[in-house]
C-alpha positions as CSV (number, residue, x, y, z in Angstrom):
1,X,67.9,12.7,10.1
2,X,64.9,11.3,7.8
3,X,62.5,9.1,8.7
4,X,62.6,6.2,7.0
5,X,60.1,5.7,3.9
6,X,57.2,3.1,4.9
7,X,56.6,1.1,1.9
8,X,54.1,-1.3,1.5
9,X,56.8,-4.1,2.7
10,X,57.1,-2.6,5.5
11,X,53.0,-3.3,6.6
12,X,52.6,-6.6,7.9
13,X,51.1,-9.0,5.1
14,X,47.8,-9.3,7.2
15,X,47.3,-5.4,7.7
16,X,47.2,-4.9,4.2
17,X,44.9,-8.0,3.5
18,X,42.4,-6.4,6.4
19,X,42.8,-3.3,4.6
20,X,41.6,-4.5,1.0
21,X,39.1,-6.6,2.4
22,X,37.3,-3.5,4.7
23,X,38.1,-1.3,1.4
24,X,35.8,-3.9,-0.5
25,X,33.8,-4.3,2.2
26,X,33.1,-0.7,2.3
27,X,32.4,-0.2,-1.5
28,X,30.1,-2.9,-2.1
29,X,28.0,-1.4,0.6
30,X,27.8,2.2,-1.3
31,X,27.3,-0.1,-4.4
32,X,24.9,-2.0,-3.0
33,X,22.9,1.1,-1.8
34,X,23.4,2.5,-4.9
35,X,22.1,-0.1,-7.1
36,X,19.1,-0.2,-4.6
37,X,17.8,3.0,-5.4
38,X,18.0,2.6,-8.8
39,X,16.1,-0.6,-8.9
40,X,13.7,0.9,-7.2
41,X,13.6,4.1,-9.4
42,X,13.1,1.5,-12.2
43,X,10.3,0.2,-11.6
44,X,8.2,3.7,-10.5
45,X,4.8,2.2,-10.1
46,X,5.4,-0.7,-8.1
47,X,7.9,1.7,-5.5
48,X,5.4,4.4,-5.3
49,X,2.2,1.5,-4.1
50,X,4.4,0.0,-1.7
51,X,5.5,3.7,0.2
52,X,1.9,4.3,-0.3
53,X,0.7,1.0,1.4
54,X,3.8,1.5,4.3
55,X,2.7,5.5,4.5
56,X,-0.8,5.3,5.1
57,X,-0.5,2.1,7.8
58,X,2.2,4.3,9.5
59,X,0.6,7.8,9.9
60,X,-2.2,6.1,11.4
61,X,-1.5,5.5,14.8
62,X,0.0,9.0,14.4
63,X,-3.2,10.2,13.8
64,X,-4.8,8.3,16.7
65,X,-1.5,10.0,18.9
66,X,-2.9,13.5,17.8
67,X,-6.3,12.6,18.2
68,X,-5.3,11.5,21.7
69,X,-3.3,14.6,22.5
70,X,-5.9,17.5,21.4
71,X,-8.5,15.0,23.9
72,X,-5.9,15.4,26.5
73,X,-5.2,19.0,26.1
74,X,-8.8,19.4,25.5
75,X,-10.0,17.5,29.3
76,X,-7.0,19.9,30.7
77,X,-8.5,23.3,28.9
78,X,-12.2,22.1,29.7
79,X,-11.4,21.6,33.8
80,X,-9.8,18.2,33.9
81,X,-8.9,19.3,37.2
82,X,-11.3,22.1,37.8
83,X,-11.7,24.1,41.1
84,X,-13.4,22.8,44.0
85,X,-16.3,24.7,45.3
86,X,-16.9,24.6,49.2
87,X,-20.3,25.8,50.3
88,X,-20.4,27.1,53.7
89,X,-23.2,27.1,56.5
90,X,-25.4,30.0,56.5
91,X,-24.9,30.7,59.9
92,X,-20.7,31.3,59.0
93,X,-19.7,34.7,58.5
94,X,-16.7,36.5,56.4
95,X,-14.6,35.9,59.2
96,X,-15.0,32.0,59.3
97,X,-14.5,31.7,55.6
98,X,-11.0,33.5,55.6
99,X,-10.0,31.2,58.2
100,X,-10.7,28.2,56.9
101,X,-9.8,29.9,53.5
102,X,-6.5,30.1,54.9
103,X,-5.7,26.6,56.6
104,X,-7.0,25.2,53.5
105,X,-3.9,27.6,51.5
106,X,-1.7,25.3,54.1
107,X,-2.4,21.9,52.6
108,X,0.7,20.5,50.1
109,X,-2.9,19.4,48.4
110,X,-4.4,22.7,47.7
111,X,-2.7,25.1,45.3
112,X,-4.7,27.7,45.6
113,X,-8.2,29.3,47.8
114,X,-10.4,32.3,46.9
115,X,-12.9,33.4,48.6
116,X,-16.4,34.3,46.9
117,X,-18.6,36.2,49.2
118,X,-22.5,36.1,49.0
119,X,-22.9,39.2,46.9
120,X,-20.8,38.1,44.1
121,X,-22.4,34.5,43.9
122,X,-25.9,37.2,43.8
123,X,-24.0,39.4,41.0
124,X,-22.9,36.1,38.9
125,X,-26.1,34.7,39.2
126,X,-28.2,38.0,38.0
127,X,-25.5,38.1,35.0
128,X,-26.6,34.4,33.7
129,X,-30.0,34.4,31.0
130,X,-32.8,33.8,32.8
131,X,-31.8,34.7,36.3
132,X,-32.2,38.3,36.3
133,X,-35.4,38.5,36.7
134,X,-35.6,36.0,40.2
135,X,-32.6,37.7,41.5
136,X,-34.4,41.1,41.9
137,X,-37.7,40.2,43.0
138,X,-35.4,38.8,46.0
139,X,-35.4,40.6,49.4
140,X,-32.6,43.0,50.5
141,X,-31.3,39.6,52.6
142,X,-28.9,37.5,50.4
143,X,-29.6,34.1,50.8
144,X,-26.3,33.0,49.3
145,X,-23.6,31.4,51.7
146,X,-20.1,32.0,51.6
147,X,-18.2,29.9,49.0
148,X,-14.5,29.0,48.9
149,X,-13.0,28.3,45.8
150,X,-10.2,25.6,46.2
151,X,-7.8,25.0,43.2
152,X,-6.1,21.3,44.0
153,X,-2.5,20.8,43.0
154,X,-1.1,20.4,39.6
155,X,-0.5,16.5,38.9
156,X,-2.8,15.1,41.1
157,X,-4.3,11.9,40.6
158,X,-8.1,11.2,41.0
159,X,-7.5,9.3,44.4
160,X,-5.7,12.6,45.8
161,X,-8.4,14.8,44.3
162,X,-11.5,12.2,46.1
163,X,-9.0,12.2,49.4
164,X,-9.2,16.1,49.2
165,X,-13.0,16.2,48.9
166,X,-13.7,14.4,51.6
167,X,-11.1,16.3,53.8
168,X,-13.6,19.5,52.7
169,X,-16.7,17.4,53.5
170,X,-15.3,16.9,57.0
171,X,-15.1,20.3,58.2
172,X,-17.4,22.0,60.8
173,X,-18.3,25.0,58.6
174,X,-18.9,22.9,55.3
175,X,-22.1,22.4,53.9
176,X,-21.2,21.1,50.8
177,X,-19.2,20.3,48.2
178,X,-19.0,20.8,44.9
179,X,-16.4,18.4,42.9
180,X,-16.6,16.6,39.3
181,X,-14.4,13.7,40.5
182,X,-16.5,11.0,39.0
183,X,-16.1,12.9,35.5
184,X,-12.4,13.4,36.0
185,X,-11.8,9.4,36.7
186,X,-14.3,8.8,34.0
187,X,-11.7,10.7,31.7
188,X,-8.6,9.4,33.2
189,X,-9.8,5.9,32.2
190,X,-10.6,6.8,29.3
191,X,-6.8,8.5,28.5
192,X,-5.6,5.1,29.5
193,X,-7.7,3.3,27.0
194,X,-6.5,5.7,24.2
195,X,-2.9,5.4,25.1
196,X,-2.6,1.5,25.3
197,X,-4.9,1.2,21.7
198,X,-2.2,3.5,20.1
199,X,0.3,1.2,21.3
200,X,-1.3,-1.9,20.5
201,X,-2.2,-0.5,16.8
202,X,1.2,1.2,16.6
203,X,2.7,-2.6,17.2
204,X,-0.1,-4.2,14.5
205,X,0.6,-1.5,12.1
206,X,4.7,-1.8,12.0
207,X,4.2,-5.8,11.5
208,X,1.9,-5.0,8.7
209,X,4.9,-2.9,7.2
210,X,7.8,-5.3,7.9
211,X,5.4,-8.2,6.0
212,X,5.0,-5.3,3.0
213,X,8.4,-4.9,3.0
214,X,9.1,-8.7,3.2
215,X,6.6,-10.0,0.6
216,X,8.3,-6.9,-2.0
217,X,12.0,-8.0,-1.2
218,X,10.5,-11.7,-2.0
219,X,9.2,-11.2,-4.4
220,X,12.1,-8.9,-6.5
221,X,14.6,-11.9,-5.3
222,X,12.3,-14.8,-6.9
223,X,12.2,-12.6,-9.7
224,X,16.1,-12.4,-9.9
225,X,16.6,-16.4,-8.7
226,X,18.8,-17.2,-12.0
227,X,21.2,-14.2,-11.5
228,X,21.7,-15.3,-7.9
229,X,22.2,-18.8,-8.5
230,X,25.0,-17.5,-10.7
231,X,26.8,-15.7,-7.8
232,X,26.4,-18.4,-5.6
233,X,28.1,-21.1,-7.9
234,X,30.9,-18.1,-8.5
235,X,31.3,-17.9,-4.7
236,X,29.7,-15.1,-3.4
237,X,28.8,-15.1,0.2
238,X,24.6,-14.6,1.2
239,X,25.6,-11.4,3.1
240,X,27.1,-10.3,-0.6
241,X,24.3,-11.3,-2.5
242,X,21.3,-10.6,-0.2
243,X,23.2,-6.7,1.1
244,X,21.2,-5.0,-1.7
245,X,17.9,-6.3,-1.4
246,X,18.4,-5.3,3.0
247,X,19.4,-1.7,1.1
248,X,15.8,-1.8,-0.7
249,X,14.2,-2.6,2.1
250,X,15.6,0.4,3.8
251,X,14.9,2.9,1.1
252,X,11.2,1.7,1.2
253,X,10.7,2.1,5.2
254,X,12.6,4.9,4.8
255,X,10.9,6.4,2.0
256,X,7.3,5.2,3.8
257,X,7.9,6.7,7.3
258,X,8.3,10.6,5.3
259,X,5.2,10.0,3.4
260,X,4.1,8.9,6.9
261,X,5.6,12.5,8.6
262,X,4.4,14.2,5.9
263,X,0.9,12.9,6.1
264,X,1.1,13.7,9.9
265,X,1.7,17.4,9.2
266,X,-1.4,17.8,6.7
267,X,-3.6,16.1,9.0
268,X,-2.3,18.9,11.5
269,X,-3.1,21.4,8.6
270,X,-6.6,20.5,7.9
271,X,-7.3,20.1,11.9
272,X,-5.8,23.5,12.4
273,X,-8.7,25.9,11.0
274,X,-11.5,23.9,12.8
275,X,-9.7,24.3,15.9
276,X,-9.1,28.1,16.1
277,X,-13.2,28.4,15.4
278,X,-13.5,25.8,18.4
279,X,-10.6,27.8,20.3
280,X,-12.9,30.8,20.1
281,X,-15.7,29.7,20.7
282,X,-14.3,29.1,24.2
283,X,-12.6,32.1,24.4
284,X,-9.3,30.9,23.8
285,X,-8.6,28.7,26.2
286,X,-8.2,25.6,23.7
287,X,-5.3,25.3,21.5
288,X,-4.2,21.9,18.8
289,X,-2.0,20.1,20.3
290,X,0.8,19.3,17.6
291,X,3.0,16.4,17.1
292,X,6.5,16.6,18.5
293,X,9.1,17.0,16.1
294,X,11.4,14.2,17.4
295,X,8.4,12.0,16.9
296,X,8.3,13.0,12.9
297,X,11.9,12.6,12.6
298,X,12.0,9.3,14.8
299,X,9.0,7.6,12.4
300,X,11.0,7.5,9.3
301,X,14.1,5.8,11.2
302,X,11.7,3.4,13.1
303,X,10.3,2.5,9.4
304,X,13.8,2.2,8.1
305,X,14.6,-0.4,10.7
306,X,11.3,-2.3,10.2
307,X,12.1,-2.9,6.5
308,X,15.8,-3.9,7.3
309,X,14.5,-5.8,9.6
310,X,11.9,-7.6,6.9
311,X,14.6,-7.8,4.2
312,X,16.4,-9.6,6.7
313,X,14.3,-12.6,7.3
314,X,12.9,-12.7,4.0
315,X,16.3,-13.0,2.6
316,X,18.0,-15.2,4.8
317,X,15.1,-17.5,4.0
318,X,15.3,-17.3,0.1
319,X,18.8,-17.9,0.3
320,X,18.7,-21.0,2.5
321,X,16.4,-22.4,-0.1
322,X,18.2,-21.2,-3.2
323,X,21.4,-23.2,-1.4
């Protein structure tokens, strides 16, 4: 048997009313992005300054990020959390020093111990400029002590670190320790600053772009006042008339956060020859710290937001007056 035809009777006179009206729906919005672009193709000069203005506000706090970044990997490459040295008593022998060597490998602290005994302290003392010299007018006695070399956990704060130093400074056999916690909290502070000013100028900066955005889609729409008084008197809706000008605000965030991503990756270009010099100059420990590649994909979307966002209200407020 055939299944009956469905003709258009057949579809409940709502359906098809839902149906024309999403179709419409759906067409103005390509029409509307469309027609966007083109505007904004029209008039080359004005687009291109307003990218410009949204680009260069936008790549800055990606440049303070970077900045920030290549600091932090910088503190972490330089001894951000550096080894701890432990100077033992002279009166403690090899014996006492891998002992304590080895409760010290038993902390959940400590991630690592070495042992350093007085001739190699001697034999890196005589290799530094200068030192020669005083290390072999010296007697056949070594006046070094034993040293441990303690390696603290990866992650610790600078509280745990100044916890573990005094732990060291409490032990019979210690003489004294060697520790750079002051400079470590000095830095961590200073991380903290750096992180919370690229937020802060992140948030100024994407304000300054929704107001570009705003004060362009403003200005286009006072410029086009008689053409939408026209639609309004015909009937069109505000979401009708003002859905192009939210599309022109998106093509210019949009359009802004690449120039942005784009600015971001030659700033990474020009950084990157200076730091292989400085990367050899310290034997290779350093390398640039680059920005993450959801971050340059993420900034042209964020920027697209910010200018729907500023179309938005500057629309909604043109039209209420133009009612």
């Amino acid at each position: 048997m055939n299944a009956p035809a469905v003709t258009d009777k057949a579809v409940p006179r709502s359906e098809r009313s839902q149906a024309r009206r999403f179709a419409g729906w759906r067409e103005h919005h390509g029409w509307s992005a469309t027609a966007s672009l083109h505007r904004l193709g029209g008039r080359p000069f004005g687009t291109l300054l307003t990218v410009a203005v949204l680009g260069l506000a936008l790549v800055l706090p990606l440049a303070f990020y970077l900045l920030l970044a290549n600091v932090q990997s910088m503190g972490s490459a330089l001894g951000r959390n550096p080894a701890i040295s432990v100077f033992l008593k002279a009166d403690q022998a090899g014996a006492q020093a891998n002992l304590l060597a080895g409760e010290l490998r038993g902390r959940r602290d400590v991630a690592a111990v070495s042992v350093k005994t007085p001739q190699q302290g001697l034999d890196e003392l005589a290799a530094l400029e200068g030192f020669s010299g005083a290390v072999h007018a010296l007697d056949d006695a070594n006046p070094l002590p034993w040293v441990l070399v303690v390696q603290p956990r990866d992650g610790l704060d600078a509280a745990a670190v100044g916890r573990l130093v005094e732990a060291l400074r409490g032990e019979r056999a210690v003489d004294l320790v060697q520790d750079s916690g002051q400079w470590r909290q000095r830095l961590d502070a200073l991380l903290d600053i750096g992180h919370r000013t690229v937020l802060v100028l992140a948030g100024l900066l994407a304000l300054a772009a929704l107001l570009v955005v705003g004060n362009t889609v403003r200005t286009d729409i006072a410029g086009r006042s008689e053409e939408i008084g026209v639609l309004m008197l015909l009937g069109a809706s505000r979401a009708f008339v003002r859905r192009p000008y939210l599309y022109a605000g998106i093509w210019y965030g949009l359009f802004g956060g690449l120039l942005a991503s784009l600015l971001a990756l030659a700033i990474e270009l020009a950084l990157a020859g200076p730091a292989a010099e400085l990367s050899r100059a310290y034997g290779g420990t350093l390398t640039l710290a680059a920005l993450p590649w959801w971050l340059l994909l993420a900034v042209p979307l964020a920027a697209a937001v910010l200018g729907w966002i500023g179309a938005r209200l500057v629309s909604a407020w043109q039209l209420r007056r133009a009612a």
